[in-house]
N, C-alpha and C positions, 0 to 999 in steps of 0.2 A: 294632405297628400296621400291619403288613406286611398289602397291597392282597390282594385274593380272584386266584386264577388268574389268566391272560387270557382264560374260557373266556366273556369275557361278550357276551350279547347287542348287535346293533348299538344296538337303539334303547333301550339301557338307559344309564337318566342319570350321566352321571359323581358320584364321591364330591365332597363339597365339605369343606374342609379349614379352618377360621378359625382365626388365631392373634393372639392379643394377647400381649402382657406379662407372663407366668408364665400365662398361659391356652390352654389349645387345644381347640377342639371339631371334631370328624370327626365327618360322616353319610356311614353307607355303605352300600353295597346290598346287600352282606354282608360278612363279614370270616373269615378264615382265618390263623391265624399261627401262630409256633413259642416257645416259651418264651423270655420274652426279660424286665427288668428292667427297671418305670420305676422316674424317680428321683422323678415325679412321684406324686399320689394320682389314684386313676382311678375313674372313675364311671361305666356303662356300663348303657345302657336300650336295649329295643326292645320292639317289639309283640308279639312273640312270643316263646317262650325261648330261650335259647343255650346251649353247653355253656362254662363256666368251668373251665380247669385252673389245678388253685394245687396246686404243691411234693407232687404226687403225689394231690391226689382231684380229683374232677371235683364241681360245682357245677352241678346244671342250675335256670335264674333266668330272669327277664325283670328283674332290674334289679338290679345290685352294687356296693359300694363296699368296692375297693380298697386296700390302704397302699401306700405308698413301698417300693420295693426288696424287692418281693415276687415272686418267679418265677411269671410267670401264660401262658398261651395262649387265645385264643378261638376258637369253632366257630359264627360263626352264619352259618345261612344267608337268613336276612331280614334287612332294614335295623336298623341300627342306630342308635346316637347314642354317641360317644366324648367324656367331658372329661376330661382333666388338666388340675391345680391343683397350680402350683410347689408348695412348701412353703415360700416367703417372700410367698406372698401369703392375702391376710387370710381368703380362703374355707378356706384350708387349714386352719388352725385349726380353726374352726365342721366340718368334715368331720374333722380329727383327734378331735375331741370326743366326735366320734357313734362313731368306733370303738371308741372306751373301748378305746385299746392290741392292739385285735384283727386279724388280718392283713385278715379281709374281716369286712363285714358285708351281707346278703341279707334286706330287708328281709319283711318279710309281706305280703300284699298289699293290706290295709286300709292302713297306713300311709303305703307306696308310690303311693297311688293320685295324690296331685297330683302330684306330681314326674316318676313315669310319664308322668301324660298332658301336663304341659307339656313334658317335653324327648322324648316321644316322635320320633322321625326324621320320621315321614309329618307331622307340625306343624312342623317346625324347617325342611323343605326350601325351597330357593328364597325364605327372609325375609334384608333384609339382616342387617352386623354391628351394629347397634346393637337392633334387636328382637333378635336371639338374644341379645346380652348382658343383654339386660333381664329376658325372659323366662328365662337362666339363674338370675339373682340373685335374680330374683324368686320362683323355683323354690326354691331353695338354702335363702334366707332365713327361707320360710316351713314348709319343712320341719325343718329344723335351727336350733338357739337362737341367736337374734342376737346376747342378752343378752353385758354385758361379762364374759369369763372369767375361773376365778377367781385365776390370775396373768398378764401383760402379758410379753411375748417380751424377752428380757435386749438393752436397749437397744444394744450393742455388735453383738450378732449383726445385729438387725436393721439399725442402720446398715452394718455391712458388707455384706448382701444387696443393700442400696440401692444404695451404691456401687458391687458388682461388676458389677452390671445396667448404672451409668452407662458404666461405662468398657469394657463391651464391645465389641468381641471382644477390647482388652487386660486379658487376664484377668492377676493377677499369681500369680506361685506360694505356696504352703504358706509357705513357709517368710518368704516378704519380708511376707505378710500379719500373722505371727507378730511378726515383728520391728515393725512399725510398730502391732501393737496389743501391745506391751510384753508379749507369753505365749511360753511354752513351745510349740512344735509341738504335743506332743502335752496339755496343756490348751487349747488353740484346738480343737485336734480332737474333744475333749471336750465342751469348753460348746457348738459347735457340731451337732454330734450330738445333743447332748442336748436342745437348743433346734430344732432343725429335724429333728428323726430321720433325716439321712442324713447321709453321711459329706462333709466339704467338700471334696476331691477329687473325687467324682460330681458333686457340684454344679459345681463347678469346670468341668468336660466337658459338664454339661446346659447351659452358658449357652454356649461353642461352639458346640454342636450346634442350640441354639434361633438365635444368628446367624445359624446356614449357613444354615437354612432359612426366616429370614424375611427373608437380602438375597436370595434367587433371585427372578428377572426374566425375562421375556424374553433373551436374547440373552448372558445370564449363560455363565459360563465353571464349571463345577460343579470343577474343578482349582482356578481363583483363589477362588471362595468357600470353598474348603477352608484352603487355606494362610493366608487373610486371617482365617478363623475361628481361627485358632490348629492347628489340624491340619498334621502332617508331609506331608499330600496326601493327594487323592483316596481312594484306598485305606483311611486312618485313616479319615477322615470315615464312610466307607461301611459301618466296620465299629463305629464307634462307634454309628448310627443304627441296624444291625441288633440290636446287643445292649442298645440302651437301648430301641426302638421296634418291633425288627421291622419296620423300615420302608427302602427303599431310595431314597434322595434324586433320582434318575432319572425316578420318578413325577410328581416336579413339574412337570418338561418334557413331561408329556402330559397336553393339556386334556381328550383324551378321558377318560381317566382320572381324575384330578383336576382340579377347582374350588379353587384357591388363595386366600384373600382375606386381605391382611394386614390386621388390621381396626383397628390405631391411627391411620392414614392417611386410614383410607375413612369414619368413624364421625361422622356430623350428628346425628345424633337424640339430643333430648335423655334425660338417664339417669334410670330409674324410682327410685320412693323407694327401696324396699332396695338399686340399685346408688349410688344418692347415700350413703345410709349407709355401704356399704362405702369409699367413694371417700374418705368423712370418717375414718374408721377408720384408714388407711393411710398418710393425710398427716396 
């Protein structure tokens, strides 16, 4: 998710960056990055096309979805729209569904067309965090079956997800999770795998990495939010964020550049019916 050059104009609007709780959306004014691995599923629209690299071909698209832990880069030079969707939160699913097992899916452009024009960039820019979020779900929802699936996420996994979220950034290791949920390392590493298609080791490093970047503040210390995220220092952090993100945590600290909004904080508006649905889904 690594920022365009610096090559940008003065009166050109900064990216704006929203992050919830296994959610993140980026609008940007273009994007340029290097091959790099979420751990997240990613969703990516603009008005125009972009070039998509996946694992050696190029994809030229105005709208793609993504798997987890799939080697990707993007080439666009018009605005965007960026989401990632943990894999422990419930949209995940409803978008695992739609790929039927497949690394991407590029939809056609009859299909694409609500989804396009609601999370298009030029519509999303400058609304708060609770219309993007509505307007996401509501996006999501009605493109993708809401309907219940036809099996429910192995109650174990998902109470662990829960958990790990609570107790971050003390994240615990592999191995003390194993022992207090009565498995074997590597059958933990198994049903978890199998139940969230990544490895719980990355996840493990994706909820780090989402701390670091949603305690930055003002006047924040990027060294102490490393080591408080669980990271060996600065260095780790930075190198964690480029190969999960492409992205350099620096960025935060320039407003010109980016628009930060943590949006669990900032969110009054009340939630449309398909995010109310989702909200009852997950509790």
């Amino acid at each position: 998710m690594r920022q365009a050059p610096p090559d940008r104009q003065p009166e050109q609007l900064p990216d704006q960056l929203f992050i919830w709780e296994g959610l993140l959306l980026l609008i940007a004014a273009k994007l340029h990055n290097r091959p790099h691995r979420h751990l997240a599923l990613s969703l990516l629209i603009s008005d125009s096309k972009f070039d998509l690299r996946l694992q050696g071909r190029t994809e030229c698209c105005q709208l793609a979805l993504v798997g987890p832990d799939v080697v990707q880069s993007l080439n666009a030079e018009t605005p965007v729209t960026i989401v990632h969707v943990d894999p422990d939160h419930e949209l995940s699913r409803l978008l695992f569904t739609a790929l039927d097992n497949a690394d991407v899916l590029i939809p056609q452009p009859t299909p694409s067309t609500t989804i396009q024009k609601a999370l298009s960039p030029s519509r999303l820019r400058n609304l708060d965090c609770g219309s993007i979020r509505n307007i996401l779900c509501d996006a999501l929802t009605a493109s993708f079956d809401l309907h219940p699936l036809e099996s429910a996420p192995d109650s174990r996994i998902a109470q662990l997800c829960r958990r790990l979220r609570s107790q971050a950034p003390e994240v615990p290791t592999v191995a003390a999770i194993a022992a207090e949920m009565q498995l074997s390392e590597s059958r933990l590493a198994h049903l978890f795998r199998q139940q969230m298609g990544v490895a719980l080791k990355r996840f493990l490093m994706h909820l780090r990495l989402q701390h670091a970047m949603r305690a930055w503040g003002p006047g924040c210390s990027f060294s102490e939010i490393a080591v408080d995220a669980g990271f060996y220092d600065q260095a780790h952090l930075i190198r964690t964020a480029r190969g999960m993100l492409d992205f350099l945590p620096s960025l935060l600290a320039d407003p010109s550049r980016i628009e930060l909004n943590h949006c669990e904080t900032a969110e009054t508006r009340p939630l449309s019916p398909a995010a109310s649905r989702l909200r009852d889904r997950t509790t």
